[in-house]
Backbone as CSV, one residue per row, in Angstrom:
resi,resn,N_x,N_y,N_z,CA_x,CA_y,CA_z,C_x,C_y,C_z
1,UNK,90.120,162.982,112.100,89.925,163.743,110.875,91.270,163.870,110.165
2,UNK,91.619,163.502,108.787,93.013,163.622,108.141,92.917,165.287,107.768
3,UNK,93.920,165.075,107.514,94.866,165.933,106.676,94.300,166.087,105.479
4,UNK,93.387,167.252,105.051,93.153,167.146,103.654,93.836,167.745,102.093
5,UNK,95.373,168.216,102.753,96.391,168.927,102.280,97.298,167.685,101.451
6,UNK,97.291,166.647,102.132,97.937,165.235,101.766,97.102,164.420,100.877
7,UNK,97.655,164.288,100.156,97.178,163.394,98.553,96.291,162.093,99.300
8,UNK,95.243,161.783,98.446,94.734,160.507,99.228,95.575,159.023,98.348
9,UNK,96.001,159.382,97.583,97.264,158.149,96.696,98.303,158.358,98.255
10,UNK,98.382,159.195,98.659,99.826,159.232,99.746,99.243,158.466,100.789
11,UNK,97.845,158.672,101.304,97.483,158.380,102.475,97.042,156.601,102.728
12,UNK,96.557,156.255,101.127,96.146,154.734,100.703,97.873,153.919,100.639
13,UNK,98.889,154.703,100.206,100.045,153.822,100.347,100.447,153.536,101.898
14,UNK,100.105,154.894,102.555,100.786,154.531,104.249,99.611,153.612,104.652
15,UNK,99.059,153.797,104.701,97.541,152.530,105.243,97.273,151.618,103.715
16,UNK,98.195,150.722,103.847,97.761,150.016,102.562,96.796,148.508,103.546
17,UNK,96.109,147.958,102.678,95.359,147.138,103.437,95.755,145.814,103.156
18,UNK,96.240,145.256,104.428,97.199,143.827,104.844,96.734,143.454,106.038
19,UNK,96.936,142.774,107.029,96.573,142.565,108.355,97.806,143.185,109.248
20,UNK,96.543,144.063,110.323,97.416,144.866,111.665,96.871,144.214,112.567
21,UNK,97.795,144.425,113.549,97.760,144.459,114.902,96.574,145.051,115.400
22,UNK,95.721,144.765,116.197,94.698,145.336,116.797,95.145,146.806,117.451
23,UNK,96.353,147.054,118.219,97.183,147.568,119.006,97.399,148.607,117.992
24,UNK,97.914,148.040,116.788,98.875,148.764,116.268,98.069,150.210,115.059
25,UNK,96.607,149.325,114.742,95.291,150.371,114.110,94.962,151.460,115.109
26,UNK,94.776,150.468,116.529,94.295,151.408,117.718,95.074,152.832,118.030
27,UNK,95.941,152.538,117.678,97.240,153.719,118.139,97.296,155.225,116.868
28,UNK,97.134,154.335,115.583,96.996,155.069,114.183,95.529,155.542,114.524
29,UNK,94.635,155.613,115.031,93.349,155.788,114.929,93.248,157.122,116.502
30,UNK,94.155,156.211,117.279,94.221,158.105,118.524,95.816,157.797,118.928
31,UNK,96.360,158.720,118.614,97.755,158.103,118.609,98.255,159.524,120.164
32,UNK,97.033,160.031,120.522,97.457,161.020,121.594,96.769,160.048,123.059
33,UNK,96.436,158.820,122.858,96.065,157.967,124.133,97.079,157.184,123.747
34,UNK,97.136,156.287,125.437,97.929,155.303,125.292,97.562,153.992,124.517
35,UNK,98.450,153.022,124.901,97.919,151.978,124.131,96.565,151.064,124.376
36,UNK,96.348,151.191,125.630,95.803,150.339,126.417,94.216,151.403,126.078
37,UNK,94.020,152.771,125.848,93.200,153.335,126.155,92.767,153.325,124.545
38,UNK,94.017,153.244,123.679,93.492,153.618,122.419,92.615,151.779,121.943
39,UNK,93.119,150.816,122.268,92.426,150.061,122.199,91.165,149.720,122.584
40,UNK,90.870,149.810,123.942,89.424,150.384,124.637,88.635,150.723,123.870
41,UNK,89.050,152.300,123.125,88.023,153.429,122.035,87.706,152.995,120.715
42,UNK,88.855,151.875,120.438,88.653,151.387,119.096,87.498,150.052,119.628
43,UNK,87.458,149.203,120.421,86.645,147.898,120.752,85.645,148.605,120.711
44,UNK,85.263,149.937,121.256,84.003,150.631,121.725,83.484,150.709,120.790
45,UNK,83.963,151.903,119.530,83.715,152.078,117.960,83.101,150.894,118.097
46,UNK,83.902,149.617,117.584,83.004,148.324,116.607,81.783,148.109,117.651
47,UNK,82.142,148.142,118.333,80.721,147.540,119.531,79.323,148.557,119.063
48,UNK,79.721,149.393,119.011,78.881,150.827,118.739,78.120,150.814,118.084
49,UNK,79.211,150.188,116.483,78.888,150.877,115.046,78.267,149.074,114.907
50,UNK,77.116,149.086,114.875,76.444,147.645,114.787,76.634,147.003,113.692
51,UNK,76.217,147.490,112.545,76.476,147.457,110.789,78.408,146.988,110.379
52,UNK,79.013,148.137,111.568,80.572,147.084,111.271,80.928,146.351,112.019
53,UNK,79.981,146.370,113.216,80.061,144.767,113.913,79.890,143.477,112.966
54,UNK,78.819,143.758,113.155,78.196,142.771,111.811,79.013,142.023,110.712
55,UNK,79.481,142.623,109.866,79.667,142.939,108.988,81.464,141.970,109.302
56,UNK,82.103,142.579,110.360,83.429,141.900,110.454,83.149,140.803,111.103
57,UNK,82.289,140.334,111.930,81.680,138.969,112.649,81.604,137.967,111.067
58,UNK,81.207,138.660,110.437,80.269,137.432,109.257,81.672,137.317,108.278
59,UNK,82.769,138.219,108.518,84.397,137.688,108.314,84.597,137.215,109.176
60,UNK,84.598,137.098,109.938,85.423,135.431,111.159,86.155,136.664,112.529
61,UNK,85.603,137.743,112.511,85.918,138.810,113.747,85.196,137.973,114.911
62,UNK,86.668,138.282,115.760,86.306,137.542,117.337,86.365,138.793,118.141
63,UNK,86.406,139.051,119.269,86.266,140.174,120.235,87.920,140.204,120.824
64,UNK,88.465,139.344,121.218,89.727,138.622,121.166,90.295,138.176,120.562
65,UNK,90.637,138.297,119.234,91.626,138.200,118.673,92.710,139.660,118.682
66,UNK,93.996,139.065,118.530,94.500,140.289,118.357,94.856,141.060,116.836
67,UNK,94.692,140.598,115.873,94.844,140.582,114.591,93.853,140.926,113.740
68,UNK,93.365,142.158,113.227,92.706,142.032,111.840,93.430,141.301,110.679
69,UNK,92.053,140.886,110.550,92.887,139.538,108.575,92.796,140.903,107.474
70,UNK,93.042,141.090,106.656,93.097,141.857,105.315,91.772,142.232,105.295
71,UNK,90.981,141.318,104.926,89.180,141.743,104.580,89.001,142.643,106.086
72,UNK,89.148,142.482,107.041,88.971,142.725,107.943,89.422,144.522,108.611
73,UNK,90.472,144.458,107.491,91.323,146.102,107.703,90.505,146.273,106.951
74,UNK,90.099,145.860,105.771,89.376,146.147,104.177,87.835,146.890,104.631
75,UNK,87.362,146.446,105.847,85.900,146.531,106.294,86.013,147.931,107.030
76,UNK,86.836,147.616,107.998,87.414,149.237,109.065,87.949,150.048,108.132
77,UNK,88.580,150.509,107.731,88.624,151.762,106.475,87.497,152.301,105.878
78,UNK,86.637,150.934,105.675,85.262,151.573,104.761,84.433,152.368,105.646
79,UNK,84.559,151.825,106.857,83.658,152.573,107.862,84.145,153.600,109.043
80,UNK,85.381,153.615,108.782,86.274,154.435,109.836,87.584,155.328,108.785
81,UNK,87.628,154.902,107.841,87.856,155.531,107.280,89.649,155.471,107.060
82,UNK,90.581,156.142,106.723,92.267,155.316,107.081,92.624,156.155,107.849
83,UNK,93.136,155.598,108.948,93.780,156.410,109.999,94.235,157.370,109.495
């Protein structure tokens, strides 16, 4: 849940949408687990959320890759919202 005290122009510049690290969303998304665990919770999410399974599969999302592409951060924001 953000910060709703912080401008959402402030919050769209720190999460601007480019390609991250799988690792590196996972951590922005529970940044009080480790790395290894925050990745886990994030694979779980997409597995979960069927519609953004979907949805990043039919962008070229592998289960293994380590990299979201741009469209791909572009899709997770819409449905998860910005770290």
């Amino acid at each position: 849940m953000r910060d709703t005290s912080i401008p959402e122009e402030k919050i769209e510049k720190e999460w601007e949408i480019h390609p991250y690290y799988r690792r590196e969303l996972a951590m922005a998304y529970a940044p009080q687990l480790t790395p290894e665990a925050a990745v886990n919770r994030l694979t779980r999410w997409l597995k979960q959320n069927k519609a953004l399974f979907k949805e990043l599969q039919d962008y070229g999302y592998r289960p293994n890759q380590q990299m979201f592409t741009s469209i791909q951060v572009e899709i997770l924001f819409r449905y998860l919202g910005r770290p």
